[in-house]
SERO-4910 file (N, C-alpha, C, O; in steps of 0.05 Angstrom, whole numbers):
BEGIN
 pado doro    nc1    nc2    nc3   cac1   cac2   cac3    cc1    cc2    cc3    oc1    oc2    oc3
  Unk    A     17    -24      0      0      0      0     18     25      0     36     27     16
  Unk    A     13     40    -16     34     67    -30     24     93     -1      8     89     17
  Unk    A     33    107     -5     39    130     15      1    143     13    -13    148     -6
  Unk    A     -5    147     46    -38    159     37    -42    182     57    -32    178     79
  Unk    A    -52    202     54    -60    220     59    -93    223     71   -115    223     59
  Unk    A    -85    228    101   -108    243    107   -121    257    120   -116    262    144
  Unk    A   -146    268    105   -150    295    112   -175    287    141   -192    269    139
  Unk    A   -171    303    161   -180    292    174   -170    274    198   -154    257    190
  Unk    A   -176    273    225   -162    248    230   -175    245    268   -160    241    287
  Unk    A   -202    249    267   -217    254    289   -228    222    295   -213    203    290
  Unk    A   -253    217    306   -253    189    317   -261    172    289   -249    150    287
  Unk    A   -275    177    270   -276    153    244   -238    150    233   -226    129    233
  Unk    A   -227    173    226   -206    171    219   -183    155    236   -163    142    229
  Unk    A   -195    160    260   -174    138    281   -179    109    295   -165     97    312
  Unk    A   -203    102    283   -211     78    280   -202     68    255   -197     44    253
  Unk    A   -199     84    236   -191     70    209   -153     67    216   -140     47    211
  Unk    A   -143     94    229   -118     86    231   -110     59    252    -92     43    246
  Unk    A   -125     56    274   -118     37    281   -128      4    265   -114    -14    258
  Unk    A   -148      5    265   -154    -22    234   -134    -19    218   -133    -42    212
  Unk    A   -120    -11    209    -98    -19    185    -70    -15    199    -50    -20    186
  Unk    A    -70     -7    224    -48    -20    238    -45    -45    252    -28    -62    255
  Unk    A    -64    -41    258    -67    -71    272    -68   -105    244    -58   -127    246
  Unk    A    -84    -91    224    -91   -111    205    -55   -109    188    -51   -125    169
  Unk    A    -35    -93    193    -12    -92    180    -15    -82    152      5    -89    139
  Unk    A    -32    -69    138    -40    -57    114    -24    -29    113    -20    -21     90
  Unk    A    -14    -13    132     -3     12    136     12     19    147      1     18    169
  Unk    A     35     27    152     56     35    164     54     65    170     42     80    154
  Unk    A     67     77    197     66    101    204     81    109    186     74    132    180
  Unk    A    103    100    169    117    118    144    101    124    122    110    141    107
  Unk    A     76    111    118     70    116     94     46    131    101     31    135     82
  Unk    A     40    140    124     20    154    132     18    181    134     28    190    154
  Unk    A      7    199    117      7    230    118    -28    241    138    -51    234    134
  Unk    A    -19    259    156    -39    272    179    -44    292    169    -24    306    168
  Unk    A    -62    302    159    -69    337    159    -87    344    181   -108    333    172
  Unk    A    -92    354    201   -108    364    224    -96    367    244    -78    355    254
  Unk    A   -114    395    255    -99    410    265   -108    400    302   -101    412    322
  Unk    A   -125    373    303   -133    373    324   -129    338    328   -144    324    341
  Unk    A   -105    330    314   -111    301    306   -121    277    346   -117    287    369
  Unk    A   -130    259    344   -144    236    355   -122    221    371    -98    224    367
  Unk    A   -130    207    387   -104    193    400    -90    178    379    -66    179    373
  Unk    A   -110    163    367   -100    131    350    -83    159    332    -59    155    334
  Unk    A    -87    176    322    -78    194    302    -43    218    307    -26    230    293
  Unk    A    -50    214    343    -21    219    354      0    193    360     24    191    361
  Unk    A    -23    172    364      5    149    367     23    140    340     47    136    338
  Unk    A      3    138    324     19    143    299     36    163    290     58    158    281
  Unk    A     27    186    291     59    208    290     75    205    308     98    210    302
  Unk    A     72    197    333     90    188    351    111    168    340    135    166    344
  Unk    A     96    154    326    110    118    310    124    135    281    143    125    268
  Unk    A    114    156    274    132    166    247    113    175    226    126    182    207
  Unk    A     87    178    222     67    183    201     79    214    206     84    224    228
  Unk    A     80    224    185     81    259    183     57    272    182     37    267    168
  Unk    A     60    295    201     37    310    225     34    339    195     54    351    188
  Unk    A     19    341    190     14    369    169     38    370    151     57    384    156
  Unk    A     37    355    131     66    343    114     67    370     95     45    381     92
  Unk    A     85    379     85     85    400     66     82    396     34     87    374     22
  Unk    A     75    416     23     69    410     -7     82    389    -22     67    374    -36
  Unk    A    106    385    -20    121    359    -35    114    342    -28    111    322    -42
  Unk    A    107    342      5    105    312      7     69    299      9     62    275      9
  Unk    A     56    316      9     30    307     -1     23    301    -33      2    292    -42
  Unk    A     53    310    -51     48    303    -76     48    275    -80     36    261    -96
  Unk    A     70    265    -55     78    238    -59     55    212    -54     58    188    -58
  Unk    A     26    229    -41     11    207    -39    -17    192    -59    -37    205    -68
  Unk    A    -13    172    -61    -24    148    -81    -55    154    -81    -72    157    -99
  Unk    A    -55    155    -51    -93    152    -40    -85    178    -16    -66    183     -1
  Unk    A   -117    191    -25   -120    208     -8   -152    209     10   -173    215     -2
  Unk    A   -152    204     33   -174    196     50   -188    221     60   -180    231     81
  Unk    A   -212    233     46   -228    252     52   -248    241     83   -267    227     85
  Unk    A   -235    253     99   -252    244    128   -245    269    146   -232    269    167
  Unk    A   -257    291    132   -257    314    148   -295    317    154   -307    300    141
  Unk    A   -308    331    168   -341    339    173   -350    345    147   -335    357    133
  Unk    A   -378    335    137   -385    341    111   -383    370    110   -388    380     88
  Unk    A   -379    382    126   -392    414    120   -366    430    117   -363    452    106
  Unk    A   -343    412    130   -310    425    113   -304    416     92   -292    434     80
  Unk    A   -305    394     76   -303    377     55   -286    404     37   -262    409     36
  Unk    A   -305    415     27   -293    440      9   -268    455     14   -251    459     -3
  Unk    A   -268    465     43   -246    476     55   -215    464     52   -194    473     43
  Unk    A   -225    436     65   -204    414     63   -187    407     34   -163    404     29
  Unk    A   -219    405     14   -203    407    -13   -192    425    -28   -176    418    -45
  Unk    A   -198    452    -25   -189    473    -39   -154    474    -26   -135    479    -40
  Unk    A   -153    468      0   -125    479     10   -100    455    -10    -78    461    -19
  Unk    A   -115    428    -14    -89    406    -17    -96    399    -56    -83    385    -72
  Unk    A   -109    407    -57   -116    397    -94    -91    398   -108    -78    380   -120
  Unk    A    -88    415   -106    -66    432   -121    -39    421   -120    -25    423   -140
  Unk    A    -27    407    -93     -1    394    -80     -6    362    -96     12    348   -106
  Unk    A    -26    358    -96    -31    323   -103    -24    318   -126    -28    338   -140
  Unk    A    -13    297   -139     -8    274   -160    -36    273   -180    -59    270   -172
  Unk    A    -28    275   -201    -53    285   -216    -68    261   -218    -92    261   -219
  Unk    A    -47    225   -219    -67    198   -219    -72    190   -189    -79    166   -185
  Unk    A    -69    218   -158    -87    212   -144   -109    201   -133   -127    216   -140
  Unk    A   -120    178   -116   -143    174   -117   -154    179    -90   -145    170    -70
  Unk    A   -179    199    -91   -194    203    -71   -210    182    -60   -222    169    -78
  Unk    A   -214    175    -36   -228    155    -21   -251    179      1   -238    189     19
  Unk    A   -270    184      0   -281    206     10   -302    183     33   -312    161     28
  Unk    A   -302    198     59   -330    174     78   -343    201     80   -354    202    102
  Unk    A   -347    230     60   -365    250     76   -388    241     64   -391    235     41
  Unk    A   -411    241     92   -428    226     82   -445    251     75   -447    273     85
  Unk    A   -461    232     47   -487    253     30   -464    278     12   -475    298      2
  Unk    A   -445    276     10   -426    292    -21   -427    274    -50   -416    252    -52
  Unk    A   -434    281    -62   -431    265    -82   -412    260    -98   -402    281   -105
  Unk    A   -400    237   -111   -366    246   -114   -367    245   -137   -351    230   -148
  Unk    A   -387    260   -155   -382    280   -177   -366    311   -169   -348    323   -180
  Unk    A   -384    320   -140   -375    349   -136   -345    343   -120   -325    358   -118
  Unk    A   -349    325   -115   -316    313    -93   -297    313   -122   -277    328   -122
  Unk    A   -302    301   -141   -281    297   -170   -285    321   -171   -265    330   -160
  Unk    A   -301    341   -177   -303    368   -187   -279    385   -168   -263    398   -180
  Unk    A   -278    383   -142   -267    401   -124   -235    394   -118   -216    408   -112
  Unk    A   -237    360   -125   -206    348   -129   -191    358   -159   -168    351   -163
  Unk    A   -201    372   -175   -189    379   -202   -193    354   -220   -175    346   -235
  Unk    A   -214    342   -217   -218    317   -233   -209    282   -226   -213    261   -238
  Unk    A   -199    286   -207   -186    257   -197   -210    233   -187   -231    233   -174
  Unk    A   -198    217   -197   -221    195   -195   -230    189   -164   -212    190   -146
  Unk    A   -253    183   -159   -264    185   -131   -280    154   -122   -292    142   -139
  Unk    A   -279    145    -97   -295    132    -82   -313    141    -65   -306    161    -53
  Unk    A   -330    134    -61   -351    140    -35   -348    116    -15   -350     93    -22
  Unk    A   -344    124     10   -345     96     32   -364    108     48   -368    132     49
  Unk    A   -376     90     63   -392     99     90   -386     82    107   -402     63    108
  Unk    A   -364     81    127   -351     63    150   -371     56    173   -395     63    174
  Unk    A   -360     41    191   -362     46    223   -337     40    231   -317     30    220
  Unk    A   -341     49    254   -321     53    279   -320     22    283   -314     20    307
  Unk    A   -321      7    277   -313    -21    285   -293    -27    277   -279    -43    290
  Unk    A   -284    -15    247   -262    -15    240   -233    -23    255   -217    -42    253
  Unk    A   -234     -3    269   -211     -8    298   -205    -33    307   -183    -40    315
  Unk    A   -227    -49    304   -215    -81    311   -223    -95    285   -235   -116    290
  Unk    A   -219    -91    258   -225    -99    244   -254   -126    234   -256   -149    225
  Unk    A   -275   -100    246   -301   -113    245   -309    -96    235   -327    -91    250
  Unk    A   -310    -82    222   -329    -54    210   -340    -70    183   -338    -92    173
  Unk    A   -351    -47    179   -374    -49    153   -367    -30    134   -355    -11    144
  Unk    A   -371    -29    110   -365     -2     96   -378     -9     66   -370    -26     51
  Unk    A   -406     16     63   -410      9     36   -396     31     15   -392     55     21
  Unk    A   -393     22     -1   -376     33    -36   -385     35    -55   -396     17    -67
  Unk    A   -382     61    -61   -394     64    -96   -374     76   -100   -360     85    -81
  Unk    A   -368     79   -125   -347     86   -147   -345     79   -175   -338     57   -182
  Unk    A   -353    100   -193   -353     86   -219   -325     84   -233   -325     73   -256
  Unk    A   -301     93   -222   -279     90   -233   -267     58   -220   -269     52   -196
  Unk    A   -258     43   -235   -250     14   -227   -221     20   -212   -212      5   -195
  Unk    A   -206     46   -221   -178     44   -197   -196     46   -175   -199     26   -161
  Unk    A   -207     68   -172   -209     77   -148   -232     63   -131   -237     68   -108
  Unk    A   -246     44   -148   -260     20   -128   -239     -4   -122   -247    -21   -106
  Unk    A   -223     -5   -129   -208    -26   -116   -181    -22    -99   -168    -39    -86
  Unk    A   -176     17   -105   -162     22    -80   -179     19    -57   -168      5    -40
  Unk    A   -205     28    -50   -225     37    -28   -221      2    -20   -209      0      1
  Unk    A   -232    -28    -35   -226    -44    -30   -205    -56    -15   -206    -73      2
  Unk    A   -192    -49    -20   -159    -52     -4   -156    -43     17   -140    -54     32
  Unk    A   -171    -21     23   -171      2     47   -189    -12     65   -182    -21     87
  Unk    A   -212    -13     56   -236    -28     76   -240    -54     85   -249    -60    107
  Unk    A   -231    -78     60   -236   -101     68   -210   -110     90   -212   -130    104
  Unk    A   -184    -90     87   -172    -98    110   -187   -101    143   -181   -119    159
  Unk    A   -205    -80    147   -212    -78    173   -246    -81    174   -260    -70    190
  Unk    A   -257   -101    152   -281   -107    161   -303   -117    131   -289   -126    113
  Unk    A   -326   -117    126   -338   -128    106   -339   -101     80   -337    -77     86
  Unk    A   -342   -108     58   -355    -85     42   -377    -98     22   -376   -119     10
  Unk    A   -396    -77     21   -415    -75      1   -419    -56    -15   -427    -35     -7
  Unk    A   -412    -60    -48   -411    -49    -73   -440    -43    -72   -459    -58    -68
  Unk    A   -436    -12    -80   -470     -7    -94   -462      1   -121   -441     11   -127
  Unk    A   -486     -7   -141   -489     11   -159   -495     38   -159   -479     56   -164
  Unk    A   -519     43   -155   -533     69   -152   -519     88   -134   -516     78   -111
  Unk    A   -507    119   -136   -495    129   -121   -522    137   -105   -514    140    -82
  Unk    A   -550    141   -103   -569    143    -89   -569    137    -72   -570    150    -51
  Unk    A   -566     98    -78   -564     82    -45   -547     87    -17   -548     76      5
  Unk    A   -533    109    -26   -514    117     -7   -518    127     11   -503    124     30
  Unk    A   -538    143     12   -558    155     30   -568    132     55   -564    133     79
  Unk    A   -585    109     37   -594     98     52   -571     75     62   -580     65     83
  Unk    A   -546     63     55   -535     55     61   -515     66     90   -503     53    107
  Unk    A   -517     93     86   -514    122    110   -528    107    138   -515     95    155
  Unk    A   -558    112    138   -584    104    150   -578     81    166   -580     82    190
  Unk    A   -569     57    150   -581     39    153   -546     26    168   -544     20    192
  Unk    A   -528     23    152   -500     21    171   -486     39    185   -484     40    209
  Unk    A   -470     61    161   -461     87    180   -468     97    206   -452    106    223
  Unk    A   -492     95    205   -504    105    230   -514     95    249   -524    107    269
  Unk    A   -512     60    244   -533     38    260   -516     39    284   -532     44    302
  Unk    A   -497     38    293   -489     34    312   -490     46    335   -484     36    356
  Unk    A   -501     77    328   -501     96    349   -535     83    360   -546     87    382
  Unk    A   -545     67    336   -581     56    344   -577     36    360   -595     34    376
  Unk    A   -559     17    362   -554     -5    377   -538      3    405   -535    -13    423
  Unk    A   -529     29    407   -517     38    433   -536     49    456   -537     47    480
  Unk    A   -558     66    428   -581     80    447   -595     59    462   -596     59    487
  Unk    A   -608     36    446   -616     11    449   -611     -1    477   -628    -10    493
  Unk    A   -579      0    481   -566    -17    503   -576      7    530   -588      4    551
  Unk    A   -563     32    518   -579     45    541   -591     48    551   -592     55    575
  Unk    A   -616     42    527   -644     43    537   -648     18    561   -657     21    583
  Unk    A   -639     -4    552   -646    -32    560   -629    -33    598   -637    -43    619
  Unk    A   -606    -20    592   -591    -18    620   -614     -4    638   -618    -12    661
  Unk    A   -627     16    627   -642     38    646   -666     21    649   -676     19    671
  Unk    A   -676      7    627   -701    -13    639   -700    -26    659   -718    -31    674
  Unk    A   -667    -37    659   -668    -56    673   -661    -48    700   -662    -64    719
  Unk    A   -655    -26    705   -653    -11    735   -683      3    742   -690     12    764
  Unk    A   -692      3    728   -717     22    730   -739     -8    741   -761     -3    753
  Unk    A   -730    -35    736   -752    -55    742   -742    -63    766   -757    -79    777
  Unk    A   -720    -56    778   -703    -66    797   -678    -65    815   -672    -60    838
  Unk    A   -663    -76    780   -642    -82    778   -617    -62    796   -617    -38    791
  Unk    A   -596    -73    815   -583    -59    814   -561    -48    790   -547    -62    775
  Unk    A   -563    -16    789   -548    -11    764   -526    -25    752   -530    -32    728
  Unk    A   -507    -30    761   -482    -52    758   -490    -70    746   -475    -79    728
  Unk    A   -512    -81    750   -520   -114    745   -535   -109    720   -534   -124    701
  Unk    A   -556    -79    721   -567    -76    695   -548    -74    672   -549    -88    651
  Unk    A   -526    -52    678   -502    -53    663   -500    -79    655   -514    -88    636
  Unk    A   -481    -97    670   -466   -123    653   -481   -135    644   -474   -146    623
  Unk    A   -511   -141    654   -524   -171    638   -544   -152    610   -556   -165    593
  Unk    A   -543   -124    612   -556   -122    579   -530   -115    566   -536   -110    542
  Unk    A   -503   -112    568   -481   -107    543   -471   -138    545   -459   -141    524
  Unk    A   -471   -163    558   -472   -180    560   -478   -197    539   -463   -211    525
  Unk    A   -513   -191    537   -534   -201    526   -527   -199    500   -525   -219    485
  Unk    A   -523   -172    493   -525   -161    469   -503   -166    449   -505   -170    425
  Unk    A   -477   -166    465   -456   -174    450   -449   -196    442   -434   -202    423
  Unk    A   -469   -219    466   -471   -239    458   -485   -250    435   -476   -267    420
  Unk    A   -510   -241    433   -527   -250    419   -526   -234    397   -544   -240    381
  Unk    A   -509   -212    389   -499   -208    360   -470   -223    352   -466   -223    328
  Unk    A   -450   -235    367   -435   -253    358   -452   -278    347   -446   -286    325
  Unk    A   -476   -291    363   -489   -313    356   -491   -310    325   -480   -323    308
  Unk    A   -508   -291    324   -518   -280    297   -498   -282    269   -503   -292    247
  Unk    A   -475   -269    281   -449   -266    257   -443   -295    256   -443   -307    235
  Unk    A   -439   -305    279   -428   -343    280   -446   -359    264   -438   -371    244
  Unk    A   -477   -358    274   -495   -381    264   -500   -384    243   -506   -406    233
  Unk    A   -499   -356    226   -511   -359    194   -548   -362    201   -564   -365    183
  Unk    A   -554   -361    220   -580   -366    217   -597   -333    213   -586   -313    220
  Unk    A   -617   -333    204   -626   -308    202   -646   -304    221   -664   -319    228
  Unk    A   -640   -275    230   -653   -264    261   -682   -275    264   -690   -284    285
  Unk    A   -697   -272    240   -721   -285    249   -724   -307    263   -739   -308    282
  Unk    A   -712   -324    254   -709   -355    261   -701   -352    287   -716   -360    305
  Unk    A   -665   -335    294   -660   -334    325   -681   -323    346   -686   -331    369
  Unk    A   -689   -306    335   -717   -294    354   -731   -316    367   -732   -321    391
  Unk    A   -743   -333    341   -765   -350    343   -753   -370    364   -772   -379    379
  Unk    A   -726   -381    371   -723   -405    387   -712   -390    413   -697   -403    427
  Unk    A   -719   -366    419   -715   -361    446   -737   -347    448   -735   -325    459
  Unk    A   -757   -354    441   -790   -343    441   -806   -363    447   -818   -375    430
  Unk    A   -808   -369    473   -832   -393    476   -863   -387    473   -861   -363    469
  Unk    A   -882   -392    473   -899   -384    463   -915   -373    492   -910   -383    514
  Unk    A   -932   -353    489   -947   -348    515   -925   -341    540   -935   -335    562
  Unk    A   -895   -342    537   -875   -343    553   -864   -308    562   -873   -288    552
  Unk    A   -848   -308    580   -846   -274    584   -820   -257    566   -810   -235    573
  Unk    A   -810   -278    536   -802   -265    512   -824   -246    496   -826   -223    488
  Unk    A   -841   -272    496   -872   -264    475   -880   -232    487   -879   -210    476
  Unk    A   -891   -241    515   -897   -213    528   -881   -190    517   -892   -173    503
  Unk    A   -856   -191    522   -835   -165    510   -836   -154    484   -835   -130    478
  Unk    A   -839   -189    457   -845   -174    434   -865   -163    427   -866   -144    411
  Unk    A   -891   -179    441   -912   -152    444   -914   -123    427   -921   -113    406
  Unk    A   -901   -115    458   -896    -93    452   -879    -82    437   -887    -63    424
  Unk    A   -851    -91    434   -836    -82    416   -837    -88    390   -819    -77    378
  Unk    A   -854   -103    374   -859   -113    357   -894   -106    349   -907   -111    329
  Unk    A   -899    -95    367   -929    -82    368   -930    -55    346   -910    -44    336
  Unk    A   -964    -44    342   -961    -21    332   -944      8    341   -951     21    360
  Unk    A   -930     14    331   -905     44    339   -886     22    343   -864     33    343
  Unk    A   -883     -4    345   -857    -14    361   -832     -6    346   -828     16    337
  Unk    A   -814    -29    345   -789    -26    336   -784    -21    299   -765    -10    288
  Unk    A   -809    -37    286   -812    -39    259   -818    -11    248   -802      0    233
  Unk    A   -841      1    254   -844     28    246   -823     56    266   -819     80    261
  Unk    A   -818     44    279   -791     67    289   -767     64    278   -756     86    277
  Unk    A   -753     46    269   -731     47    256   -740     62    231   -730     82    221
  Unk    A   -759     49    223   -767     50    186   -767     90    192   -753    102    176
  Unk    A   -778    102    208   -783    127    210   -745    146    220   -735    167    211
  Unk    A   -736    129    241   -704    135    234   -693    137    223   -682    159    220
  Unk    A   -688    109    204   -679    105    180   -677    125    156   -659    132    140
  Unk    A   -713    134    159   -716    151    131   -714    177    142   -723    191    124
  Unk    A   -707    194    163   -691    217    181   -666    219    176   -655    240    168
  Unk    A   -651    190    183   -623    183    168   -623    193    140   -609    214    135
  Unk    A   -635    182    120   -621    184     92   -630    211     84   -615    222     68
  Unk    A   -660    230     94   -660    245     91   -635    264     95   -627    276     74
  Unk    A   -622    270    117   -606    284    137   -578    284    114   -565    305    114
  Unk    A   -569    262     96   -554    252     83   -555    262     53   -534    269     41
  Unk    A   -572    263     46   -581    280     30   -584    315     37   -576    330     20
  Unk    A   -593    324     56   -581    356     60   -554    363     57   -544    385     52
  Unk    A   -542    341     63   -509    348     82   -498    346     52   -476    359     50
  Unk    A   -506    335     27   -499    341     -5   -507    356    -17   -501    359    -41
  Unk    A   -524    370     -4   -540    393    -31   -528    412    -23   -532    434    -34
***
């Protein structure tokens, strides 16, 4: 993997730096920092040798350049470095809802990816979906992502939105979730401590099941659902009218909306 640059380097960027350190895909030499506020994972690496705000020559020198500044600097970020970069540069952009027509437009034409990560990355479990109609620069982004977790190719740069929604962002839905579920469980009883460990417990367990079994959630539901039993009671309600089905679906489409402003 050739010398990469990037812009950016707050908590997505330092989940990605640590995933490709850990997965051995990147070296602190070949690592260029631009930010002025960089992340731990983002100081231990300049610590290890990645160069901290590299100067014009040496941002020419890089292959791939990793757009992971706030969608709303994107522009800022690109107007300052366009100009220093390698003209068969390839942009890898995760700002989510830009479209990387205007991302090629603002790079001076350089071929572009779209990713939309998670933070899982860091231990090389993340997710990341990809569009790119240029074939370099979908199979640099490949190189980049499948080191630290799964990817999914879209066609449609549309889906990206909802691909935003539905992964990018799921995880902060599975955190609220746990919170919610810790506070239930102190609120029925539970001492807090105990609510704590046995719902992150639960949960971490029974999404490893999930990744392990190959079976699909419906099915897992169904065999820890006895009938008339005090599972059934719970899906009830959560599975009831407003439950969990039409509240995600109404998130979800908040998500891709939100994703779509942050490009126009």
């Amino acid at each position: 993997m050739g010398p990469l640059l990037m812009l950016g380097a707050g908590r997505m960027g330092g989940a990605l730096i640590s995933g490709w350190r850990r997965a051995g895909l990147l070296s602190p030499a070949d690592l260029m920092i631009r930010d002025p506020y960089p992340g731990d994972e983002a100081k231990a690496a300049i610590a290890d040798g990645a160069r901290h705000d590299p100067d014009l020559s040496a941002m020419g020198q890089a292959e791939t350049v990793l757009l992971a500044v706030k969608p709303q600097l994107w522009r800022e970020a690109a107007g300052e470095v366009s100009q220093a970069l390698a003209a068969d540069a390839v942009i890898v952009s995760i700002a989510a809802g830009v479209p990387a027509a205007e991302i090629s437009k603002a790079f001076g034409g350089r071929a572009v990816a779209r990713i939309m990560p998670t933070t899982a990355a860091a231990i090389g479990q993340g997710t990341a979906s990809l569009y790119a109609t240029d074939p370099a620069a979908a199979a640099r982004a490949q190189v980049l992502f499948a080191a630290v977790g799964a990817v999914v190719e879209l066609e449609d740069e549309e889906l990206m939105h909802a691909a935003t929604a539905v992964s990018g962002s799921a995880p902060a839905y599975l955190y609220a979730f746990v919170e919610a579920l810790e506070a239930a469980g102190a609120a029925a009883g539970l001492p807090a401590a105990s609510a704590q460990r046995l719902a992150r417990a639960t949960i971490a367990g029974a999404a490893a099941l999930l990744a392990d079994s190959g079976e699909e959630p419906a099915e897992l539901r169904k065999q820890v659902t006895s009938p008339g039993g005090t599972t059934q009671a719970a899906l009830e309600v959560l599975m009831g009218e407003g439950g969990l089905g039409p509240l995600l679906e109404t998130a979800v489409a908040a998500a891709a909306r939100r994703s779509r402003e942050l490009g126009a």
